[in-house]
C-alpha positions in Angstrom: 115.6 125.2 100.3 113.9 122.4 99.2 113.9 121.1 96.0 111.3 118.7 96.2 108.8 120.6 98.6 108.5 123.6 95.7 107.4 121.1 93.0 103.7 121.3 92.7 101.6 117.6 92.8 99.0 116.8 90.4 95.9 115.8 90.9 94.6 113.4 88.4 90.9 113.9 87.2 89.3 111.2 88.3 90.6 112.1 92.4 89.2 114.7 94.8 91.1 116.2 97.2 89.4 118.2 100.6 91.4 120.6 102.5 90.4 121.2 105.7 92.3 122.6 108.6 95.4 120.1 109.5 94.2 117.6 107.2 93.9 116.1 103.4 91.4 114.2 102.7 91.9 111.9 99.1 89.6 110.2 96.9 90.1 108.3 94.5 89.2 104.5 92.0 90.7 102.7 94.3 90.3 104.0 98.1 90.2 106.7 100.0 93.2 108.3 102.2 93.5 110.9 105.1 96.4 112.6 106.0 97.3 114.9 108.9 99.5 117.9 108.0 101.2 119.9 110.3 99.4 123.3 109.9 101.7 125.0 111.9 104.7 124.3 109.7 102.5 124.1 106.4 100.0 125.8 104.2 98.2 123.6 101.8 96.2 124.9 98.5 94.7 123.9 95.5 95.8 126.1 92.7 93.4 127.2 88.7 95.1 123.9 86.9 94.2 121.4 89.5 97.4 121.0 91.5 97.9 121.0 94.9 100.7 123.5 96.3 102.4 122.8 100.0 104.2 126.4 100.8 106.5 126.3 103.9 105.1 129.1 107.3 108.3 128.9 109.1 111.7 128.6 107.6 114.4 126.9 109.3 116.1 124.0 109.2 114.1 121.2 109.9 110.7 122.5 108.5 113.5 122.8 105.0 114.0 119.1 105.6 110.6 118.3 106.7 109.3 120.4 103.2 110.4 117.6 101.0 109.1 114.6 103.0 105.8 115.7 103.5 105.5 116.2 99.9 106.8 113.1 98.5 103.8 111.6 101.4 101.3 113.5 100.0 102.2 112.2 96.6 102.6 108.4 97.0 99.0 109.0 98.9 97.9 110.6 95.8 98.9 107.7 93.1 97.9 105.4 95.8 94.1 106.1 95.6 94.8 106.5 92.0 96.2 103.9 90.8 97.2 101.8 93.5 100.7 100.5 94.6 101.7 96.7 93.8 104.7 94.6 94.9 106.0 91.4 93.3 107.7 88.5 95.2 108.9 85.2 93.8 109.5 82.0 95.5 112.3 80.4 94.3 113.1 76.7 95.4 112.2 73.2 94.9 109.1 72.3 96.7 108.4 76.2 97.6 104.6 77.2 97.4 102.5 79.2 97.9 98.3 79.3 98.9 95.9 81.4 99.9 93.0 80.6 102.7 90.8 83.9 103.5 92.5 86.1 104.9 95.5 83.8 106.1 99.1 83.3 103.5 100.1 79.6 103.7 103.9 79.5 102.4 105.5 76.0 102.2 109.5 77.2 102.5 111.7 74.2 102.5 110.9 73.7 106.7 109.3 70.7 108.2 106.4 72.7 108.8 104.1 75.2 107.0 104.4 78.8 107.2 101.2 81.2 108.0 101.2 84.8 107.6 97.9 87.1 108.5 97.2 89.3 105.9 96.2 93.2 107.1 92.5 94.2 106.3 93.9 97.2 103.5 96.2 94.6 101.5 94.8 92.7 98.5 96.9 89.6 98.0 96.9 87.1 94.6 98.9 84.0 94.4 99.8 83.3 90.6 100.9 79.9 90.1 101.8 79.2 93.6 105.2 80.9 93.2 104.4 84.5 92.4 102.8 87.0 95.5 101.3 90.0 94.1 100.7 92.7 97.1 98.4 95.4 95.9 97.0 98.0 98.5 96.5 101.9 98.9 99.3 102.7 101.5 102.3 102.3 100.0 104.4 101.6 103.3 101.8 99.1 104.8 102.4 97.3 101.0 106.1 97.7 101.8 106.1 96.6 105.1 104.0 93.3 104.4 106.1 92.6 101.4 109.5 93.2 103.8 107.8 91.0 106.2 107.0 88.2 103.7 110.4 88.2 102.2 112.0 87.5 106.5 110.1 84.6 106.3 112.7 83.1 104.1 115.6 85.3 103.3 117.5 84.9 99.7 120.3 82.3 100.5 123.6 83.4 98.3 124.7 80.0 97.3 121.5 78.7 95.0 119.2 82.2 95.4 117.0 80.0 97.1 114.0 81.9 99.3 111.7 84.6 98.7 112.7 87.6 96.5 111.3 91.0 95.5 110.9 90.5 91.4 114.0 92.5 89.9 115.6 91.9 93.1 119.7 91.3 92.5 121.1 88.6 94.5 124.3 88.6 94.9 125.9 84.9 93.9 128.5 83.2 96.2 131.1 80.8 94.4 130.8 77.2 96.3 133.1 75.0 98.3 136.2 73.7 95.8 138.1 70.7 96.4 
């Protein structure tokens, strides 16, 4: 049984959400979100104190382990029209920078050349004194996956934590050469 998949998700006041069959639709400040729902495996309902309930058809094993996901989907979707999901990186080095042109990411890493990256239509992304990237956006695995694919561009080095880091990030520190 599934601990996760019993809890009920709340629905703030200020977002709608439409059930209709095999699919949520959500509404809220910042977006909107759909999301298809298996309704063979699940039943989805809106209970009196404005919560939403996900109660399991068929019990075995993996609708158990599928139970838990889907609800922990539904309720990242939730705070994501609500309030959004944001992701911090630094760039840490001499010289590193960072600019934005339109829609394009222009990061100066330490290489003989400049680094472009194409930002996804349902990303927001600021540049704060050309060393901090804030990532804001709805869906919070497309605002993981561009931050992920930001931070490749120029991995953490151990040796001076030079590179692009998540903020609160721990890098671990290696000891240099000794004569």
């Amino acid at each position: 049984m599934s601990k996760l998949g019993k809890k009920p998700i709340n629905i703030p006041k200020d977002t709608k959400v439409k059930v209709e069959s095999g699919k949520l639709i959500l509404t809220g400040p910042k977006g909107s979100k759909e999301l298809t729902i298996n309704d063979k495996i699940f039943s989805t309902s809106i209970s009196d104190n404005n919560s939403l309930i996900l109660k399991i058809l068929k019990k075995n094993e993996t609708s158990k382990i599928l139970w838990g996901t889907t609800r922990s989907i539904i309720n990242s979707a939730i705070v994501g029209v609500t309030s959004g999901h944001e992701k911090i990186l630094e760039l840490s080095g001499v010289g590193f920078r960072a600019t934005l042109k339109g829609d394009i990411l222009n990061l100066q890493l330490g290489f003989s050349h400049d680094t472009t990256y194409k930002i996804p239509k349902d990303i927001k992304l600021t540049v704060e004194k050309s060393t901090i990237i804030k990532i804001n956006g709805v869906d919070k695995e497309l605002v993981g996956k561009v931050s992920s694919e930001i931070k490749m561009l120029k991995p953490v080095e151990p040796y001076k934590a030079k590179g692009i880091k998540e903020r609160g990030q721990y890098v671990l520190r290696k000891e240099g050469k000794k004569k």
